[in-house]
C-alpha positions in Angstrom: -28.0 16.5 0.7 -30.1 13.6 2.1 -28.5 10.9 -0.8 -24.9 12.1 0.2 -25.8 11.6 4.1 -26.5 8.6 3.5 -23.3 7.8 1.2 -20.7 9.2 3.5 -22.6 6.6 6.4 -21.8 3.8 4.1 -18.5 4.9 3.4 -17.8 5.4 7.4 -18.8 1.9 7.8 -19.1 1.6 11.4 -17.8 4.6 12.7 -21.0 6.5 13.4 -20.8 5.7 17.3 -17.3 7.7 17.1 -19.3 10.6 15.4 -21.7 10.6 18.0 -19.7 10.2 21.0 -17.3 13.7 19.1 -20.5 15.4 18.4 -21.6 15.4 22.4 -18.3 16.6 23.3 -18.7 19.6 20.6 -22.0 20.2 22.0 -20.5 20.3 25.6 -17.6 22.7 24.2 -20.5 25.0 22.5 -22.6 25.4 25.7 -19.6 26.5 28.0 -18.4 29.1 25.0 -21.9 30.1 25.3 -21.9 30.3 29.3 -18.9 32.4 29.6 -19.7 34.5 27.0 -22.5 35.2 28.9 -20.8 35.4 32.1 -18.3 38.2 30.9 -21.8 40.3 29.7 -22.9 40.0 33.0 -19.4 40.8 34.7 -19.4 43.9 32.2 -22.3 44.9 33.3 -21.8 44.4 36.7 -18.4 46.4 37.0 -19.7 49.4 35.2 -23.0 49.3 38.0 -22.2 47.5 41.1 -25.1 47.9 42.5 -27.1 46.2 40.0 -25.9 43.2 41.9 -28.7 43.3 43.9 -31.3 44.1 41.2 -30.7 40.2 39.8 -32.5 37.6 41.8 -29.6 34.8 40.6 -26.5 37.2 41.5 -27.7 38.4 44.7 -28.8 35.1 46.0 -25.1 34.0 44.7 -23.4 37.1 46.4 -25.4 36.3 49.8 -24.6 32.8 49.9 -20.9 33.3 49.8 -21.3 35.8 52.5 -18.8 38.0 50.7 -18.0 41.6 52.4 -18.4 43.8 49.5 -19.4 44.2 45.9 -15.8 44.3 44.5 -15.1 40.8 46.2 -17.9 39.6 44.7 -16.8 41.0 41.0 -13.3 39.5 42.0 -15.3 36.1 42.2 -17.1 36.4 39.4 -13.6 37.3 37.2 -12.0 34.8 38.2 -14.9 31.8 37.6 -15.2 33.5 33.6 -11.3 33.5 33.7 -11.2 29.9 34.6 -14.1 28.7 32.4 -12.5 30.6 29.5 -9.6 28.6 30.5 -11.3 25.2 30.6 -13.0 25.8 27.4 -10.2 26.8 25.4 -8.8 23.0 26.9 -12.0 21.7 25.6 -11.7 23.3 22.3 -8.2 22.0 21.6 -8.8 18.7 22.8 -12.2 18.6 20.5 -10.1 19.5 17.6 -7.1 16.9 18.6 -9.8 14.6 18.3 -11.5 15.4 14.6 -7.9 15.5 13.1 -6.6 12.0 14.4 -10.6 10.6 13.4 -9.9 13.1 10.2 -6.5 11.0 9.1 -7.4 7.9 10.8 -10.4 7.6 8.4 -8.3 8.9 5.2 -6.0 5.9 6.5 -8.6 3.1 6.7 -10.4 4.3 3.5 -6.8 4.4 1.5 -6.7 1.0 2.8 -9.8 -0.5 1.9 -10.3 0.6 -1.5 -6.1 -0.9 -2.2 -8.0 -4.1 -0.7 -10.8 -3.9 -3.1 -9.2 -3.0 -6.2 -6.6 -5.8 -5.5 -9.6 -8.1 -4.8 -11.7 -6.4 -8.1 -12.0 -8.4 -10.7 -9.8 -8.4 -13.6 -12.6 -7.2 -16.4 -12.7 -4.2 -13.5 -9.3 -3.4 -14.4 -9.2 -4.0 -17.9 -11.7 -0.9 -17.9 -10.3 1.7 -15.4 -7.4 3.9 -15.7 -4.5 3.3 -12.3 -4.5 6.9 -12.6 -8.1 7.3 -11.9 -7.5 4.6 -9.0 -4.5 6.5 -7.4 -6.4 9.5 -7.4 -8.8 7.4 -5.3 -6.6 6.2 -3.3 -4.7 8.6 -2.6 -6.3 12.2 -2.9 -10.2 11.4 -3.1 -9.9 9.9 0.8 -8.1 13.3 1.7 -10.7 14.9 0.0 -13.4 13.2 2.4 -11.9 12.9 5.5 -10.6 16.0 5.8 -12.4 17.9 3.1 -16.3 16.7 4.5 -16.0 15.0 7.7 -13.9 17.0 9.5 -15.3 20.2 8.1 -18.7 18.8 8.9 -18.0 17.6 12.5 -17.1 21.8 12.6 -20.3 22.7 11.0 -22.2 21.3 14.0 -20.4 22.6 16.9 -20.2 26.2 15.0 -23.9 26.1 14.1 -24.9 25.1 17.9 -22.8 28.5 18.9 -24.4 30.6 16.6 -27.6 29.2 17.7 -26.9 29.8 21.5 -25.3 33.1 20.9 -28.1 34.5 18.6 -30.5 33.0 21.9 -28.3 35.0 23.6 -28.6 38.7 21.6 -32.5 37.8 21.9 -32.5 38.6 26.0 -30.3 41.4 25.2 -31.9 43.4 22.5 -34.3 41.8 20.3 -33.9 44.9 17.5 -30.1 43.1 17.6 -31.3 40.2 17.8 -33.5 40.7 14.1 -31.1 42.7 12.6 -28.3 39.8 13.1 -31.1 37.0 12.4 -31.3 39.5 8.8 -27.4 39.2 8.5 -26.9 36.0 9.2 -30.1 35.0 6.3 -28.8 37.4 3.7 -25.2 36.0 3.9 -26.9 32.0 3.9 -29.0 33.1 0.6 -25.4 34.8 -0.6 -24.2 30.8 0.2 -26.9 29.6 -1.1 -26.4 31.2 -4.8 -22.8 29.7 -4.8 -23.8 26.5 -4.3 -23.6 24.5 -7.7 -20.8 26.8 -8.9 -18.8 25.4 -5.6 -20.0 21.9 -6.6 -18.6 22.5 -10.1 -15.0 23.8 -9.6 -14.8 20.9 -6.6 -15.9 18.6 -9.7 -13.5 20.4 -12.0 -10.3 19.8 -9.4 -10.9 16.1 -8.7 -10.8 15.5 -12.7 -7.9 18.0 -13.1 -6.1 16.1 -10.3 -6.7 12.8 -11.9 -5.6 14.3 -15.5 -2.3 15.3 -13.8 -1.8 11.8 -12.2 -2.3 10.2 -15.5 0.0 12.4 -17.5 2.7 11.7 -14.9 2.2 8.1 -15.1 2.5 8.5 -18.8 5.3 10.6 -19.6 7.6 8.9 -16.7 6.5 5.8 -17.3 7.9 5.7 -21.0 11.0 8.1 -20.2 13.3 6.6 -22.4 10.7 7.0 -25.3 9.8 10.4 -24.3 13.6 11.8 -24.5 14.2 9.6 -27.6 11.7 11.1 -29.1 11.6 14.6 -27.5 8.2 14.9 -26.9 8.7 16.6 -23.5 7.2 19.5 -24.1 3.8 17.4 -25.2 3.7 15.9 -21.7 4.9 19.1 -20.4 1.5 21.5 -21.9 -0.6 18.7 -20.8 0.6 19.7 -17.1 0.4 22.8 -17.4 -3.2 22.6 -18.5 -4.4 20.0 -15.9 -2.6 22.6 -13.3 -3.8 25.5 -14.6 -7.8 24.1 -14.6 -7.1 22.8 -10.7 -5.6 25.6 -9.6 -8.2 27.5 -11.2 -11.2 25.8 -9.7 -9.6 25.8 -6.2 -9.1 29.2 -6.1 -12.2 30.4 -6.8 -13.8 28.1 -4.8 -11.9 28.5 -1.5 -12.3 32.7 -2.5 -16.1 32.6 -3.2 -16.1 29.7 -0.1 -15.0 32.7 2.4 -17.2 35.4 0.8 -20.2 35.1 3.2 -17.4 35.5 6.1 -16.6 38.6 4.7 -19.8 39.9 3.9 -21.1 39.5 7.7 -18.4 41.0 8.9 -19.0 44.5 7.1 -22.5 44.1 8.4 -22.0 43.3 11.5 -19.6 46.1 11.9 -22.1 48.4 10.0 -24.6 47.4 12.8 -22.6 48.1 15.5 -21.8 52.1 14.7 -25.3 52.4 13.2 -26.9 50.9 16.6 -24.5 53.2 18.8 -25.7 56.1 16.8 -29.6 54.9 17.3 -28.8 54.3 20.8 -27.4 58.0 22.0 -29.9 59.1 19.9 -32.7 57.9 22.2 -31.6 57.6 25.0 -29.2 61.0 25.8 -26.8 61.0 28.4 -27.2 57.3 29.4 -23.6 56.4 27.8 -23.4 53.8 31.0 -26.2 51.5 29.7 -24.6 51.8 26.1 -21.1 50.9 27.3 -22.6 47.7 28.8 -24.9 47.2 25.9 -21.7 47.6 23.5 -19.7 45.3 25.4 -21.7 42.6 25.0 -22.7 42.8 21.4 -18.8 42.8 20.6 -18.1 40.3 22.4 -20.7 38.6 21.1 -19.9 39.3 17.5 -16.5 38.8 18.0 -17.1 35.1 19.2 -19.7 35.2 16.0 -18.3 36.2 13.9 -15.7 33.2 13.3 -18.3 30.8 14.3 -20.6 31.8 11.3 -17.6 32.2 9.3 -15.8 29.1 10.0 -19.0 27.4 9.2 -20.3 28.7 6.0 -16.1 28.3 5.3 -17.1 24.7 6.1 -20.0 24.3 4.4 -18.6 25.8 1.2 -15.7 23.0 1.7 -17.9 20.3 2.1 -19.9 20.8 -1.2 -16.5 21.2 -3.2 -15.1 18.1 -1.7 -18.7 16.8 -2.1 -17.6 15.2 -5.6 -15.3 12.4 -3.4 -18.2 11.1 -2.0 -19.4 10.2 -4.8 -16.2 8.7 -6.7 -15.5 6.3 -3.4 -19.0 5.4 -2.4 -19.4 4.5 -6.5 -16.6 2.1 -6.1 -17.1 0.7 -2.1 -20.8 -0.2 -3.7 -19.5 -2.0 -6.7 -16.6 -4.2 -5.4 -18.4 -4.9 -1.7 -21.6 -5.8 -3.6 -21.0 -9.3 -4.2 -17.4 -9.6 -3.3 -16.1 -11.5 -0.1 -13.1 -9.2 1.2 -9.5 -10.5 1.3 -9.2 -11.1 5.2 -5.5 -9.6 6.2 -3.2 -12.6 5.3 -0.5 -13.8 7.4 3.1 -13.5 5.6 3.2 -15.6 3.1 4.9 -18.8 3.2 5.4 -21.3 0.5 3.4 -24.1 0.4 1.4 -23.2 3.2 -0.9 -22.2 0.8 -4.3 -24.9 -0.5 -4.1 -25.8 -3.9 -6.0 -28.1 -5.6 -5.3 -32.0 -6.0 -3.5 -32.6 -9.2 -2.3 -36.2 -10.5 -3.7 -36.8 -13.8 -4.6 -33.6 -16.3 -6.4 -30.1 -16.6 -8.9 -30.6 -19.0 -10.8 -27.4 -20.9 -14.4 -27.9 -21.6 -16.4 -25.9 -24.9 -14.7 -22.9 -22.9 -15.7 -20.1 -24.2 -15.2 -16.2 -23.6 -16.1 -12.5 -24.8 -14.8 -9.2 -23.5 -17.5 -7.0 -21.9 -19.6 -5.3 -24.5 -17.6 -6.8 -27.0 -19.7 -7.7 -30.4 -17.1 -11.0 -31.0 -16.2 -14.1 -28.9 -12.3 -14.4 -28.5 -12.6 -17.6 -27.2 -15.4 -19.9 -28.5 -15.5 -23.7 -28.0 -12.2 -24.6 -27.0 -11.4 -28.1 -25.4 -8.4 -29.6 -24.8 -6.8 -31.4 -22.0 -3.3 -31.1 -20.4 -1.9 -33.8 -18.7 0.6 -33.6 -15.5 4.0 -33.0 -16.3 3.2 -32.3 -20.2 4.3 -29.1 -22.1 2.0 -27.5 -24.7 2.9 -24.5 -26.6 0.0 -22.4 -27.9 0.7 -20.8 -31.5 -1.3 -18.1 -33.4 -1.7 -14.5 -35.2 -2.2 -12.2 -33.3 -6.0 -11.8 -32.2 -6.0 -15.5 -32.5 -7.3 -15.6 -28.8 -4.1 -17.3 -27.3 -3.7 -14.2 -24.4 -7.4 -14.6 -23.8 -7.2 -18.3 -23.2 -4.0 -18.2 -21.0 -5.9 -15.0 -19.1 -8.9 -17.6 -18.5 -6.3 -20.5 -17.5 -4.8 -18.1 -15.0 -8.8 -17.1 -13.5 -8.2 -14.2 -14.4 -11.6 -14.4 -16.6 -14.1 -16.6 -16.0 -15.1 -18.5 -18.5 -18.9 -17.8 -19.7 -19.5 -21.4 -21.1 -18.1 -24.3 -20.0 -15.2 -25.2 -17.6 -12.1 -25.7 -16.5 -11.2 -29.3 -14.2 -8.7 -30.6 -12.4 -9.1 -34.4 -11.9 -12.7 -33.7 -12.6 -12.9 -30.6 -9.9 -13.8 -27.0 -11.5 -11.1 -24.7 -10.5 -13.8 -22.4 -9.9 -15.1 -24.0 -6.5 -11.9 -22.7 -5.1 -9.9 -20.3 -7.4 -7.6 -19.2 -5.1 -6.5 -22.7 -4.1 -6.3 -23.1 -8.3 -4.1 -20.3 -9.1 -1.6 -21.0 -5.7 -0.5 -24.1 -7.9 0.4 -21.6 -10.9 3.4 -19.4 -12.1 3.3 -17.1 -14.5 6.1 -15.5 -16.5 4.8 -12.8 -19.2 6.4 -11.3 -21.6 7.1 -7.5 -20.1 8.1 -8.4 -16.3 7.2 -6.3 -13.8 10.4 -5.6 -11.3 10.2 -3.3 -7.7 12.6 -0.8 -7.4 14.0 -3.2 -4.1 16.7 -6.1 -4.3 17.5 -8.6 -6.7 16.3 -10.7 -3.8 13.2 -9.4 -3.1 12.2 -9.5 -7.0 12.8 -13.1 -6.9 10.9 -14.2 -4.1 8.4 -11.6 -4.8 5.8 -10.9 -2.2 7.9 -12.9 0.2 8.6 -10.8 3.7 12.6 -10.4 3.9 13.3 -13.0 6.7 11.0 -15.6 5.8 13.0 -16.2 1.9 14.2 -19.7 1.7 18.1 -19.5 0.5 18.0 -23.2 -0.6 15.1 -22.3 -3.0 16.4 -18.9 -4.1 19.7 -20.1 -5.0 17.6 -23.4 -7.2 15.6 -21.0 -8.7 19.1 -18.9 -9.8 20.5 -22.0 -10.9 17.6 -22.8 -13.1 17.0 -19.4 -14.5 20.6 -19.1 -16.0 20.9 -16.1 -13.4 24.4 -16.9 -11.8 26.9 -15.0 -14.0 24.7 -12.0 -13.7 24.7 -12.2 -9.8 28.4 -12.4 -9.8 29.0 -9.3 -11.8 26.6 -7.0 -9.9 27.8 -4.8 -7.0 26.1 -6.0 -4.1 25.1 -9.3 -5.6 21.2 -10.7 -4.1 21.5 -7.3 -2.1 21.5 -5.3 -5.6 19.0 -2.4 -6.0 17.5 -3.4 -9.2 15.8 -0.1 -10.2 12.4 0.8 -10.9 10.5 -1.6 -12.8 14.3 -3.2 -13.0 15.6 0.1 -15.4 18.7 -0.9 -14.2 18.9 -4.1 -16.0 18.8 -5.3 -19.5 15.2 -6.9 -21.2 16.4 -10.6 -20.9 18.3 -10.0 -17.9 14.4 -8.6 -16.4 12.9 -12.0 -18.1 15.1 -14.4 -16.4 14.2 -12.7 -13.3 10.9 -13.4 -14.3 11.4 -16.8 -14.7 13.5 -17.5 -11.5 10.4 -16.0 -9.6 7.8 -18.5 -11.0 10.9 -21.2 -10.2 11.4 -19.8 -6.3 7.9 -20.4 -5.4 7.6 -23.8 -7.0 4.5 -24.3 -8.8 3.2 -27.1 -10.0 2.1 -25.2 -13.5 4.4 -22.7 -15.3 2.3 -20.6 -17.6 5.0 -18.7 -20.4 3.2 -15.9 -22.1 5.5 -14.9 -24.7 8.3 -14.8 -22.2 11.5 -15.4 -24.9 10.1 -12.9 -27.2 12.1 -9.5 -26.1 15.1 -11.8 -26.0 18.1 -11.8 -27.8 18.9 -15.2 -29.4 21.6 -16.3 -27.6 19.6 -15.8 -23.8 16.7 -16.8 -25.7 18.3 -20.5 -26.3 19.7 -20.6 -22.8 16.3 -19.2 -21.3 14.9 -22.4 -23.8 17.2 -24.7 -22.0 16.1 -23.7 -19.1 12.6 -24.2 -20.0 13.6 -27.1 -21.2 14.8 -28.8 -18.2 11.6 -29.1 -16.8 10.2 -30.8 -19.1 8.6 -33.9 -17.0 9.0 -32.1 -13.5 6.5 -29.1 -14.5 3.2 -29.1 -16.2 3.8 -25.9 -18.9 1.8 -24.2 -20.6 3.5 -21.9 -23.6 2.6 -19.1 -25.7 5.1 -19.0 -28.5 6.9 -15.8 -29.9 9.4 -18.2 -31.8 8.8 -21.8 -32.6 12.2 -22.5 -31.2 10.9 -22.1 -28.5 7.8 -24.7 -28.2 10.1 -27.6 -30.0 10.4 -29.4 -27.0 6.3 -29.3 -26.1 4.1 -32.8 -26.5 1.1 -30.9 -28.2 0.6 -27.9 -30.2 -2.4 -25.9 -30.4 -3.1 -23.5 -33.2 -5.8 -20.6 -32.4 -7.5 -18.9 -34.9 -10.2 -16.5 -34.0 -10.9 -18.0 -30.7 -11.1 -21.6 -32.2 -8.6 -24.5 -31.9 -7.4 -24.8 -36.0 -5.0 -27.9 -35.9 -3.1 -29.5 -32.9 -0.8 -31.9 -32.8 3.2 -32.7 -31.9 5.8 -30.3 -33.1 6.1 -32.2 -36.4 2.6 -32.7 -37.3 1.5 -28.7 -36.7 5.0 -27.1 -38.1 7.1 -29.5 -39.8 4.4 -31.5 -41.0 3.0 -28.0 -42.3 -0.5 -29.6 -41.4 -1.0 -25.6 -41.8 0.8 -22.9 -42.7 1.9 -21.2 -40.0 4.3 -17.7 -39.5 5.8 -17.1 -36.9 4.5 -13.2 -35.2 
């Protein structure tokens, strides 16, 4: 319990003045339930024997100081001020719990938003290893989960607890046989609790991995729809739901239904108590149904206040240990990206070229780099140097496993390299990466559209009303785009689909390639970008390519060597090493190795 205090601080990251401040109020709220409570015990007691005013030092002091005229006025007084307090504390109570849903949500908000930060920020090895699904279930459900699964249930835990404390204090000056048979209640029903708790830990356990199961199939079985129905493997995605469904609902269930079983149980007892203690009462003391009627009064009122105050907070407790498991899914990955990471300050809209990039007039040159994949046995890339000079095209050719992915991926910064270096004019891109990759463009070979305007999908990342027409419409121009814009319904304004379903694979790619054009890099990386193309858009996708020869620096993984005829240099990878290079003629026609095209 003391770890996970101490994780759910972290994770609140400067809130705990906010809990503190909520806390006072709730212990404010508790001590004026447990004053009128009181007060209406007194006032029962008081109406059934008015006399007994003057037995009580406090009431008759109170009763001569407002120099009332009779006892009634004085109980007419004394209504009214539990009437009112009732009144204010009901106020207090529904302010209190205004206040732990908007901190509930507020937090769920801030947390959803700091882990998309991170994992945007996260390395790419980070993502090369996780599953999105397990990071929108993070995102999206394991923040509910704590905020309003822990927090808020545990901000209800302490104001609940300091009632059933006060009114327990309470039974004590009453009847202290109450008092211990309650004190027994209330520990039988904790040890009941205290048996369910690493069942309740489990099922909670159970319904974060079933939810995150259920994400996953989702993003599988509509993210390759058109497969799926071609194939007709609905029903296979279909049982897979119904299992991850069946094992959360499962685990929810009998967690929120064993969660509310001490609630239950206290209740019987209590109610058992009550008949058995009127029995015990006439039967000692016959004739005196007066002092029972008072007596009765208060212990239901008393049990009917504790009963949902005990209830509500074993209820909560029970919650917070099957929501537990969050805490330890998002404090696992707030430790390990804010470790050694600086966090992306909120950026202003972005702008073009209002962005640092490196200085770049002579050549990129690649020293002995070399790279392997986390707890991989093999080096993909080992030794490779080469140098690029400004304005110069070089197409990258080999099998596949040959390393050329790896090496663009390290070009981009996506992976750092573990030996050697990359320069630029004899400055490592790694002393400032950012400014390093704001002088690239990349254009792979599956491009990833928004289901927004033909527009927006362009100038990608670009707010609405800060696009630049006069670059948009270059970048159209350049990517062979035209004919298509004039065909489609709304033209720019054209809702291309989700992840562009609406349009056809080289139609996507040219997109592609008018987005790395709109934002004007200096650097055009191609990863396999001609190679879902038919060969007709492939050759005017070339031409396009083409025409920057000189302009932009280019760096090309081939699908086809059509493609790479017009680079200066040719590398050929092999097993993370630099085979042959040379012009187009030397490395293909030359046949300086014998090379087939993938």
């Amino acid at each position: 319990m003391q770890k996970q205090l101490i994780k759910s601080l972290y994770i609140l990251d400067g809130r705990q003045k906010s809990l503190i401040l909520m806390v006072t109020l709730f212990l404010f709220v508790s001590g004026i339930e447990v004053i009128s409570t009181g007060l209406v015990g007194q006032f029962i007691s008081l109406a059934t024997d008015p006399g007994s005013i003057s037995k009580s030092d406090f009431f008759n002091a109170v009763y001569q100081r407002l120099d009332l005229n009779s006892q009634s006025q004085f109980l007419v007084v004394l209504g009214s001020l539990v009437v009112a307090m009732f009144y204010f504390k009901s106020s207090l109570s529904f302010f209190s719990q205004k206040i732990i849903f908007e901190f509930g949500f507020k937090l769920q908000g801030d947390l959803s938003a700091r882990l998309m930060n991170l994992y945007l920020d996260a390395p790419y090895t980070f993502h090369l290893s996780r599953n999105s699904a397990s990071l929108i279930q993070n995102i999206i459900n394991e923040t509910s989960r704590f905020s309003q699964g822990v927090i808020a249930p545990g901000l209800t835990c302490i104001s609940n607890a300091v009632i059933t404390i006060a009114l327990v204090g309470l039974l004590i000056k009453i009847n202290i046989m109450a008092m211990v048979v309650i004190t027994c209640i209330l520990l039988l029903s904790y040890l009941l609790m205290l048996s369910l708790k690493s069942r309740i830990s489990l099922w909670g356990k159970q319904g974060s991995d079933a939810n995150t199961e259920m994400i996953r199939v989702i993003n599988h079985s509509l993210g390759g729809l058109k497969e799926t129905k071609v194939i007709g493997c609905e029903s296979y995605f279909e049982d897979q739901m119904e299992t991850q469904t069946k094992k959360y609902s499962t685990s929810a269930s009998l967690a929120l239904s064993f969660g509310n079983l001490p609630r239950y149980v206290i209740e019987a007892f209590l109610i058992s108590f009550l008949i058995g203690f009127t029995f015990l009462f006439l039967a000692t003391n016959q004739g005196n149904t007066q002092g029972l009627s008072a007596t009765l009064g208060v212990f239901a009122l008393v049990s009917i206040r504790l009963l949902p105050a005990v209830g509500n907070l074993l209820t909560s407790i029970n919650g917070i240990r099957y929501s537990a498991y969050s805490i330890d899914k998002i404090h696992l990955d707030l430790m390990e990206l804010e470790k050694n990471a600086i966090i992306r300050r909120k950026s202003k809209p972005f702008v073009l070229n209002a962005r640092p990039t490196l200085p770049f007039e002579n050549s990129i040159i690649l020293e002995n780099v070399t790279y392997s994949y986390p707890n991989a046995q093999m080096k993909s890339l080992e030794g490779i140097s080469l140098t690029i000079r400004k304005g110069e095209s070089i197409g990258l050719i080999g099998k596949s496993g040959a390393g050329k992915t790896t090496l663009v991926d390290v070009i981009l910064g996506l992976l750092s390299t573990q030996i050697g270096d990359i320069k630029v004019d004899g400055t490592s891109i790694y002393k400032d990466l950012r400014a390093w990759q704001n002088m690239i463009g990349y254009v792979p070979q599956s491009i990833f559209l928004v289901d927004d305007t033909l527009e927006k999908n362009i100038a990608f990342g670009v707010s609405g009303h800060l696009i630049d027409s006069q670059r948009l419409r270059k970048a159209i121009l350049a990517a062979q785009l035209e004919e298509l814009i004039e065909h489609l319904p709304n033209g720019l304004n054209t809702i291309v689909g989700e992840r562009g379903v609406l349009l056809s694979g080289g139609q996507r790619q040219r997109i592609g390639i008018a987005r790395a054009l709109y934002h004007e890099r200096e650097i055009l990386v191609f990863d396999e970008a001609t190679a879902a193309l038919d060969n007709e858009t492939e050759s005017l996708v070339t031409e396009a390519i083409k025409s920057l020869s000189g302009t932009k620096t280019m760096i090309i993984i081939a699908h086809r060597l059509s493609t790479i005829q017009h680079c200066d240099h040719i590398y050929q990878l092999s097993q993370g090493h630099v085979l042959n290079s040379g012009s187009y003629d030397e490395v293909i026609l030359g046949k300086k190795v014998q090379y087939e095209a993938i």
